[in-house]
N, C-alpha and C positions, 0 to 999 in steps of 0.2 A: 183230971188226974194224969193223966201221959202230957199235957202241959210243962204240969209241975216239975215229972220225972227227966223231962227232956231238960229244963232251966237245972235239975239237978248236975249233972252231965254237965252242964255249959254249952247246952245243944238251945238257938231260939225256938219257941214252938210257930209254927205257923199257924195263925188264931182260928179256931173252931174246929184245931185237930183231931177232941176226942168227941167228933160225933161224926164217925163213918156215913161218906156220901159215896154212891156208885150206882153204875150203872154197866151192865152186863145182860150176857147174851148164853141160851143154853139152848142148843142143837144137837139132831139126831141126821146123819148123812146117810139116805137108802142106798145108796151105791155100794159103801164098805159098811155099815154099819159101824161106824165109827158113834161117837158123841161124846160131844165137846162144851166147854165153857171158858169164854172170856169175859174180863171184867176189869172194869178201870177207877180209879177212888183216890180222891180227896184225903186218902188213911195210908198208913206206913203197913208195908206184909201185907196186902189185900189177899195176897191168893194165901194164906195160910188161914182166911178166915172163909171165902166165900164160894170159892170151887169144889164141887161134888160130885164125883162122875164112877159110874161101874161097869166094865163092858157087860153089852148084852141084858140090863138091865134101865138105866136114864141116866141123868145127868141134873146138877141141882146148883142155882146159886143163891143162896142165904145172905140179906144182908140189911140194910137200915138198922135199927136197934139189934143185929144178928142173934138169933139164938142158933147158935151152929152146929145143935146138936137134930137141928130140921135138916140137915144133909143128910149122915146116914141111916136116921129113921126114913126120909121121904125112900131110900135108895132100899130103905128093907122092906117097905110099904110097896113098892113097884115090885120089886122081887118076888112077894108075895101073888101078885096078880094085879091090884088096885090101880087104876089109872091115875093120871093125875090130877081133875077135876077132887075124884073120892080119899089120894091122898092129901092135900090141900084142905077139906075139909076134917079128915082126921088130925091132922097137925093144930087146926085150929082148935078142936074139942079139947086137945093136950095142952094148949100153953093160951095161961089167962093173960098173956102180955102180946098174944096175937095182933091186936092192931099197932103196936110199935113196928111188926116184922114186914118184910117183903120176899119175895121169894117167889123163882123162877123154876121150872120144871121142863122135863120131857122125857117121853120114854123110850124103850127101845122098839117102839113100832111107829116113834112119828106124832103122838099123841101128846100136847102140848097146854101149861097152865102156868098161870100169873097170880098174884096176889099179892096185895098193896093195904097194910093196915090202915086206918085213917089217921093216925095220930103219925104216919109220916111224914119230914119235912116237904114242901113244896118246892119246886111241881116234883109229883110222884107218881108216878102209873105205871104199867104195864102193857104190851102188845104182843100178840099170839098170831103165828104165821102157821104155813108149810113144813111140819117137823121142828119149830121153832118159837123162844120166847124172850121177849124182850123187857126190861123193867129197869127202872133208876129211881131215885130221890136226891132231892138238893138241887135238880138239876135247873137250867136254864131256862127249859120249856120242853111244851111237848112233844117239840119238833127232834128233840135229841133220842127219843124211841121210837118213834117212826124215821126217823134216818136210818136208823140202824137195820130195822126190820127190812126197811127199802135197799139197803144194800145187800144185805143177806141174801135177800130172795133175788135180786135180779145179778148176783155176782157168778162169773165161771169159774172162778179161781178154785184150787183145791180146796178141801175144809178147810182147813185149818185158817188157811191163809182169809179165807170168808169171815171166821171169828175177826181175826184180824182187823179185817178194812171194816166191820162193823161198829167196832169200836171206832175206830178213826172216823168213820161218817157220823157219828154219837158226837164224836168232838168237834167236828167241822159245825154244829149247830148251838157250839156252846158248853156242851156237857155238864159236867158239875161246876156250878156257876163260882163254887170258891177256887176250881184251878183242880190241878193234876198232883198226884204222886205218887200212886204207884200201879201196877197191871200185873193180868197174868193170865196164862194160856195153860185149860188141862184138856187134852184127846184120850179119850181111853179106846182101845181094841183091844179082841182079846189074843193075848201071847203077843203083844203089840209094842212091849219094854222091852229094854237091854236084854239082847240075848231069852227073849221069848220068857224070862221067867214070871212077867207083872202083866197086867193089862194095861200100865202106862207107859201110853205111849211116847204123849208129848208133855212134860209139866214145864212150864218156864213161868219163872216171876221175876220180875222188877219192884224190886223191895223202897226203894226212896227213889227217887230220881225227877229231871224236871221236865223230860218230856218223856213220860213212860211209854205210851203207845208206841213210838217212834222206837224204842230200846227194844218193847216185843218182838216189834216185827224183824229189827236185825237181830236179837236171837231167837227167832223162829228160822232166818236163814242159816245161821250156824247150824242148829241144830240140824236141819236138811240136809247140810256138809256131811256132817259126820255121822249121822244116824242111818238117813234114806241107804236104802239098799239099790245097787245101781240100776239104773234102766234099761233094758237089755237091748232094748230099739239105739241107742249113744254107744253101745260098747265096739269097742274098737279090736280088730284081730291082732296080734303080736308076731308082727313084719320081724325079719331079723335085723333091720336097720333100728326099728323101733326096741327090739329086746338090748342092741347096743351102746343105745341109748341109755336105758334103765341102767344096765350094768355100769358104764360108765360113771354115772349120776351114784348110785348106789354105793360104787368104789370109792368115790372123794367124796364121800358124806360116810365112809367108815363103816359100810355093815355088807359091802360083797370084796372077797379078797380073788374071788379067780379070772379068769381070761376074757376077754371082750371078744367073745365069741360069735354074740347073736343068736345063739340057743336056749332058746326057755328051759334050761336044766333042774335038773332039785338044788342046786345050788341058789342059782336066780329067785326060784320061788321061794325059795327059805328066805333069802337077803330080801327080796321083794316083800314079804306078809310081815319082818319083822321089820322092817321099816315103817310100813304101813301101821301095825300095832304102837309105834312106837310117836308116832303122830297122830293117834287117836283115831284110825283111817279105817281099823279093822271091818267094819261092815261091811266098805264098799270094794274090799278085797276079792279076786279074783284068783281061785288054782286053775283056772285051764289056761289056755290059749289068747284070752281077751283083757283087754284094761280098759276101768271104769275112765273117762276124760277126765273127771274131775280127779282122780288120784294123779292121774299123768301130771296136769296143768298142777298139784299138790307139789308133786317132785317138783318139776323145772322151777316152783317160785323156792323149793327148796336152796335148789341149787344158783338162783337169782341172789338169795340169801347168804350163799357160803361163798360167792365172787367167781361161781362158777358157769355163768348163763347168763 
Protein backbone atom coordinates (compact mmCIF):
# COMPACT_ATOMS: atom_id res chain seq x y z
CA UNK A 1 0.00 0.00 0.00
CA UNK A 2 2.71 2.95 0.65
CA UNK A 3 4.17 1.36 -2.63
CA UNK A 4 1.39 2.27 -4.47
CA UNK A 5 0.83 5.69 -2.84
CA UNK A 6 4.35 6.67 -3.37
CA UNK A 7 4.06 5.60 -7.56
CA UNK A 8 0.89 7.68 -6.89
CA UNK A 9 3.00 10.78 -6.22
CA UNK A 10 5.57 9.94 -8.80
CA UNK A 11 7.75 9.03 -5.81
CA UNK A 12 9.73 5.24 -6.84
CA UNK A 13 9.15 2.95 -3.98
CA UNK A 14 12.14 1.24 -2.68
CA UNK A 15 10.95 -2.67 -2.85
CA UNK A 16 9.69 -4.16 0.51
CA UNK A 17 9.01 -0.57 1.78
CA UNK A 18 5.73 -1.54 3.44
CA UNK A 19 7.05 -4.01 5.89
CA UNK A 20 9.10 -2.05 8.61
CA UNK A 21 12.68 -3.40 9.33
CA UNK A 22 14.48 -1.89 12.52
CA UNK A 23 16.52 -2.29 14.91
CA UNK A 24 16.92 -0.03 18.03
CA UNK A 25 18.04 0.51 21.30
CA UNK A 26 16.08 1.55 24.69
CA UNK A 27 18.35 2.75 27.78
CA UNK A 28 18.03 3.90 31.35
CA UNK A 29 21.40 6.19 32.37
CA UNK A 30 21.93 5.96 36.40
CA UNK A 31 23.97 8.89 36.58
CA UNK A 32 21.00 11.39 35.31
CA UNK A 33 18.46 9.30 34.97
CA UNK A 34 17.76 10.09 31.76
CA UNK A 35 16.18 7.37 29.24
CA UNK A 36 16.38 7.06 26.01
CA UNK A 37 15.58 5.36 22.54
CA UNK A 38 17.31 5.05 19.29
CA UNK A 39 16.41 3.27 16.25
CA UNK A 40 17.10 2.81 12.60
CA UNK A 41 14.71 1.25 9.60
CA UNK A 42 14.39 0.18 6.35
CA UNK A 43 10.73 2.61 6.73
CA UNK A 44 10.03 6.42 6.09
CA UNK A 45 9.19 8.51 9.80
CA UNK A 46 10.51 5.65 11.94
CA UNK A 47 10.66 7.65 15.05
CA UNK A 48 6.86 8.82 14.69
CA UNK A 49 6.16 5.16 14.96
CA UNK A 50 8.72 3.44 17.33
CA UNK A 51 9.99 5.71 20.18
CA UNK A 52 8.36 5.70 23.70
CA UNK A 53 9.94 7.22 26.45
CA UNK A 54 8.49 9.02 29.91
CA UNK A 55 10.78 10.56 32.50
CA UNK A 56 10.99 8.74 35.53
CA UNK A 57 8.97 6.10 34.45
CA UNK A 58 10.94 3.78 30.97
CA UNK A 59 11.35 3.85 27.73
CA UNK A 60 9.77 1.69 24.94
CA UNK A 61 10.61 0.69 21.21
CA UNK A 62 7.49 -0.91 19.27
CA UNK A 63 8.13 -2.31 16.08
CA UNK A 64 8.19 -5.27 13.42
CA UNK A 65 4.32 -5.57 12.48
CA UNK A 66 4.15 -2.42 15.27
CA UNK A 67 1.22 -2.07 17.20
CA UNK A 68 2.09 1.23 18.65
CA UNK A 69 -0.28 1.40 20.86
CA UNK A 70 2.36 -1.10 23.12
CA UNK A 71 4.18 2.34 23.85
CA UNK A 72 2.14 4.13 25.95
CA UNK A 73 0.30 1.07 27.54
CA UNK A 74 3.98 -0.49 28.32
CA UNK A 75 4.75 3.36 29.81
CA UNK A 76 1.38 3.29 31.97
CA UNK A 77 2.01 -0.36 32.91
CA UNK A 78 5.62 0.73 34.27
CA UNK A 79 4.00 3.74 35.97
CA UNK A 80 1.77 1.61 37.52
CA UNK A 81 4.65 -0.46 39.39
CA UNK A 82 5.01 -3.63 36.96
CA UNK A 83 8.47 -4.23 35.66
CA UNK A 84 9.21 -5.13 32.51
CA UNK A 85 9.47 -8.99 32.34
CA UNK A 86 5.34 -8.64 33.78
CA UNK A 87 4.67 -5.70 31.43
CA UNK A 88 5.59 -7.72 28.33
CA UNK A 89 3.57 -10.48 29.40
CA UNK A 90 0.54 -8.30 29.85
CA UNK A 91 0.93 -6.69 26.41
CA UNK A 92 0.95 -10.24 25.23
CA UNK A 93 -2.38 -11.32 27.02
CA UNK A 94 -3.83 -7.98 25.19
CA UNK A 95 -3.03 -8.40 21.54
CA UNK A 96 -3.84 -11.73 19.62
CA UNK A 97 -1.30 -10.45 16.84
CA UNK A 98 1.52 -10.76 19.49
CA UNK A 99 3.92 -12.81 17.64
CA UNK A 100 3.98 -10.37 14.62
CA UNK A 101 5.32 -7.76 17.32
CA UNK A 102 8.72 -6.88 18.78
CA UNK A 103 9.38 -4.76 21.45
CA UNK A 104 12.09 -3.33 23.49
CA UNK A 105 11.74 -2.06 27.16
CA UNK A 106 13.27 -0.55 30.29
CA UNK A 107 12.51 1.16 33.24
CA UNK A 108 13.42 3.79 35.30
CA UNK A 109 15.43 1.62 37.79
CA UNK A 110 17.50 -0.14 35.13
CA UNK A 111 15.38 -3.10 34.66
CA UNK A 112 15.44 -4.33 31.22
CA UNK A 113 13.17 -6.64 28.45
CA UNK A 114 12.94 -7.89 24.91
CA UNK A 115 10.62 -9.76 22.95
CA UNK A 116 10.50 -10.96 19.49
CA UNK A 117 7.22 -12.72 18.14
CA UNK A 118 7.98 -15.72 16.00
CA UNK A 119 6.28 -14.86 12.85
CA UNK A 120 9.06 -12.04 12.63
CA UNK A 121 11.16 -11.63 9.78
CA UNK A 122 14.75 -13.07 9.89
CA UNK A 123 17.17 -12.94 11.68
CA UNK A 124 15.17 -11.30 14.54
CA UNK A 125 16.05 -11.30 18.27
CA UNK A 126 16.65 -9.37 21.08
CA UNK A 127 19.50 -8.62 23.76
CA UNK A 128 19.30 -7.42 27.35
CA UNK A 129 22.33 -5.59 29.11
CA UNK A 130 23.15 -3.24 32.03
CA UNK A 131 19.91 -0.74 32.16
CA UNK A 132 19.57 -1.77 28.60
CA UNK A 133 17.91 -3.48 25.38
CA UNK A 134 18.56 -4.41 22.34
CA UNK A 135 16.25 -5.86 19.29
CA UNK A 136 15.95 -5.73 15.38
CA UNK A 137 14.35 -7.76 12.50
CA UNK A 138 15.04 -8.00 8.74
CA UNK A 139 18.43 -7.76 9.84
CA UNK A 140 21.71 -9.15 8.60
CA UNK A 141 22.63 -11.45 11.46
CA UNK A 142 22.95 -11.76 14.80
CA UNK A 143 25.86 -9.94 15.02
CA UNK A 144 24.03 -6.64 14.37
CA UNK A 145 22.44 -6.78 18.35
CA UNK A 146 25.17 -7.86 19.85
CA UNK A 147 27.26 -4.91 18.25
CA UNK A 148 25.18 -2.80 19.50
CA UNK A 149 24.83 -4.10 23.03
CA UNK A 150 28.80 -4.28 22.92
CA UNK A 151 29.11 -0.71 22.13
CA UNK A 152 26.61 0.49 24.52
CA UNK A 153 27.97 -1.05 27.23
CA UNK A 154 31.74 -0.50 26.72
CA UNK A 155 31.17 3.20 25.37
CA UNK A 156 32.20 6.66 27.71
CA UNK A 157 30.48 8.97 25.54
CA UNK A 158 27.58 10.79 27.01
CA UNK A 159 24.04 9.10 26.53
CA UNK A 160 22.80 10.11 24.16
CA UNK A 161 25.76 10.13 22.03
CA UNK A 162 25.99 6.03 23.28
CA UNK A 163 22.41 5.72 21.54
CA UNK A 164 24.05 7.02 18.73
CA UNK A 165 27.25 4.90 18.18
CA UNK A 166 24.93 2.04 18.88
CA UNK A 167 23.07 2.27 16.23
CA UNK A 168 26.10 2.83 13.94
CA UNK A 169 27.93 -0.42 15.44
CA UNK A 170 24.33 -2.17 14.42
CA UNK A 171 25.27 -1.02 10.96
CA UNK A 172 28.83 -1.45 10.86
CA UNK A 173 27.63 -5.39 11.06
CA UNK A 174 25.07 -5.01 8.37
CA UNK A 175 21.93 -3.89 9.93
CA UNK A 176 18.84 -4.14 8.07
CA UNK A 177 19.91 -6.23 5.26
CA UNK A 178 17.59 -4.27 2.79
CA UNK A 179 19.66 -0.75 3.55
CA UNK A 180 18.77 2.37 5.63
CA UNK A 181 16.15 5.13 5.63
CA UNK A 182 15.37 6.67 8.25
CA UNK A 183 16.45 7.17 12.32
CA UNK A 184 15.79 8.92 15.39
CA UNK A 185 16.77 9.73 18.69
CA UNK A 186 14.26 10.47 21.88
CA UNK A 187 15.94 11.30 25.63
CA UNK A 188 13.36 12.15 28.05
CA UNK A 189 14.41 13.91 31.63
CA UNK A 190 12.33 15.52 33.70
CA UNK A 191 11.74 19.48 32.92
CA UNK A 192 14.48 18.41 30.45
CA UNK A 193 12.48 20.30 27.16
CA UNK A 194 12.64 23.85 25.90
CA UNK A 195 12.47 26.04 28.59
CA UNK A 196 11.68 23.21 31.38
CA UNK A 197 8.07 22.95 30.36
CA UNK A 198 8.10 18.89 28.74
CA UNK A 199 10.28 16.08 29.88
CA UNK A 200 11.78 16.03 26.18
CA UNK A 201 14.45 16.49 26.07
CA UNK A 202 16.12 15.37 23.05
CA UNK A 203 13.64 14.24 19.96
CA UNK A 204 15.43 14.24 16.45
CA UNK A 205 14.31 12.29 13.47
CA UNK A 206 15.48 11.76 10.02
CA UNK A 207 12.50 11.15 8.23
CA UNK A 208 13.97 9.65 4.52
CA UNK A 209 17.38 10.03 4.00
CA UNK A 210 20.41 7.84 2.71
CA UNK A 211 22.58 7.74 5.33
CA UNK A 212 20.36 8.33 8.26
CA UNK A 213 22.58 7.31 11.22
CA UNK A 214 25.20 9.64 9.81
CA UNK A 215 22.28 12.75 9.83
CA UNK A 216 21.40 11.79 13.57
CA UNK A 217 24.43 12.02 14.78
CA UNK A 218 25.02 15.63 13.22
CA UNK A 219 21.80 16.65 14.41
CA UNK A 220 22.50 15.40 17.67
CA UNK A 221 25.47 17.87 17.47
CA UNK A 222 23.27 20.90 16.54
CA UNK A 223 21.07 20.14 18.93
CA UNK A 224 24.01 20.37 21.67
CA UNK A 225 24.70 23.86 19.89
CA UNK A 226 21.82 25.29 20.71
CA UNK A 227 20.15 23.38 23.44
CA UNK A 228 23.05 22.39 26.07
CA UNK A 229 23.20 24.80 28.73
CA UNK A 230 26.82 26.06 28.92
CA UNK A 231 29.50 24.35 30.91
CA UNK A 232 30.63 26.33 33.57
CA UNK A 233 34.23 24.61 33.90
CA UNK A 234 34.60 26.49 29.50
CA UNK A 235 33.26 29.75 30.58
CA UNK A 236 35.25 32.51 30.03
CA UNK A 237 35.38 36.08 32.33
CA UNK A 238 34.50 39.19 30.21
CA UNK A 239 38.02 41.18 29.96
CA UNK A 240 37.25 44.52 28.84
CA UNK A 241 39.26 43.84 25.61
CA UNK A 242 36.83 40.92 25.17
CA UNK A 243 33.55 43.07 26.09
CA UNK A 244 34.99 45.35 23.11
CA UNK A 245 35.04 42.95 21.18
CA UNK A 246 31.40 41.86 21.55
CA UNK A 247 30.35 45.58 21.24
CA UNK A 248 32.16 46.04 18.14
CA UNK A 249 30.88 42.77 16.50
CA UNK A 250 27.38 43.46 17.97
CA UNK A 251 27.45 47.18 16.37
CA UNK A 252 28.09 45.96 12.54
CA UNK A 253 25.68 43.28 12.83
CA UNK A 254 23.05 45.99 13.85
CA UNK A 255 21.77 45.28 17.42
CA UNK A 256 24.19 47.57 19.93
CA UNK A 257 24.17 51.35 18.95
CA UNK A 258 26.51 52.70 21.99
CA UNK A 259 30.23 53.33 22.63
CA UNK A 260 32.99 50.66 22.47
CA UNK A 261 33.64 51.07 25.85
CA UNK A 262 34.54 47.64 27.19
CA UNK A 263 31.87 47.66 29.93
CA UNK A 264 29.43 44.97 30.40
CA UNK A 265 26.59 47.58 30.67
CA UNK A 266 22.83 47.04 30.43
CA UNK A 267 23.20 48.15 27.15
CA UNK A 268 25.84 45.42 26.18
CA UNK A 269 23.64 42.71 27.73
CA UNK A 270 20.61 43.71 26.21
CA UNK A 271 22.32 43.83 22.60
CA UNK A 272 24.35 40.74 23.77
CA UNK A 273 20.92 38.20 25.00
CA UNK A 274 19.07 39.83 21.91
CA UNK A 275 21.51 38.69 19.65
CA UNK A 276 21.93 35.63 21.13
CA UNK A 277 17.86 35.11 21.04
CA UNK A 278 17.88 35.96 17.73
CA UNK A 279 20.36 33.16 16.64
CA UNK A 280 18.59 30.54 18.38
CA UNK A 281 21.57 30.88 21.17
CA UNK A 282 19.28 31.87 24.02
CA UNK A 283 20.21 28.84 26.35
CA UNK A 284 23.68 29.29 26.45
CA UNK A 285 23.33 32.87 27.29
CA UNK A 286 24.88 34.44 29.96
CA UNK A 287 23.74 37.90 32.49
CA UNK A 288 26.80 38.15 34.58
CA UNK A 289 30.30 38.59 33.86
CA UNK A 290 31.16 35.34 31.75
CA UNK A 291 30.65 34.13 27.94
CA UNK A 292 29.79 30.59 26.92
CA UNK A 293 32.96 29.84 23.97
CA UNK A 294 30.82 28.60 21.86
CA UNK A 295 28.49 31.86 21.63
CA UNK A 296 31.76 33.84 21.26
CA UNK A 297 33.25 31.32 18.40
CA UNK A 298 28.84 31.83 17.32
CA UNK A 299 29.61 35.72 16.98
CA UNK A 300 33.09 35.93 15.24
CA UNK A 301 31.79 33.14 12.50
CA UNK A 302 29.00 35.82 12.58
CA UNK A 303 30.94 38.41 11.90
CA UNK A 304 33.31 35.98 9.36
CA UNK A 305 29.78 35.98 7.70
CA UNK A 306 29.14 39.78 7.39
CA UNK A 307 32.99 40.43 5.91
CA UNK A 308 33.72 41.46 9.27
CA UNK A 309 36.45 38.86 10.76
Amino acid sequence: MIGAALLAFGIAPTPGLSTPSTFSIVAFDPETGDLGVAVQSKFPCVGALVPHARAGVGAVATQAAANIAWGPRALDLMGEGLEPAAVLERLKAEDPGFEERQIGIVDARGRAGTFTGTKCFEWAGGKTGAAFACQGNILAEEGVVDAMAESFARSKSRFPERLVEALAAGQSKGGDRRGMQSAALLVVRAKGGYGGYTDRWIDLRVDDHASPIEELARLLRVHRLYFDKPDASTLLPLTASLVKEIQTSLSRLGFYRGEFTGEYDDATRDAFSNWCGWENLEERFRADAKVDPAVLEALRAAMRAHGGG
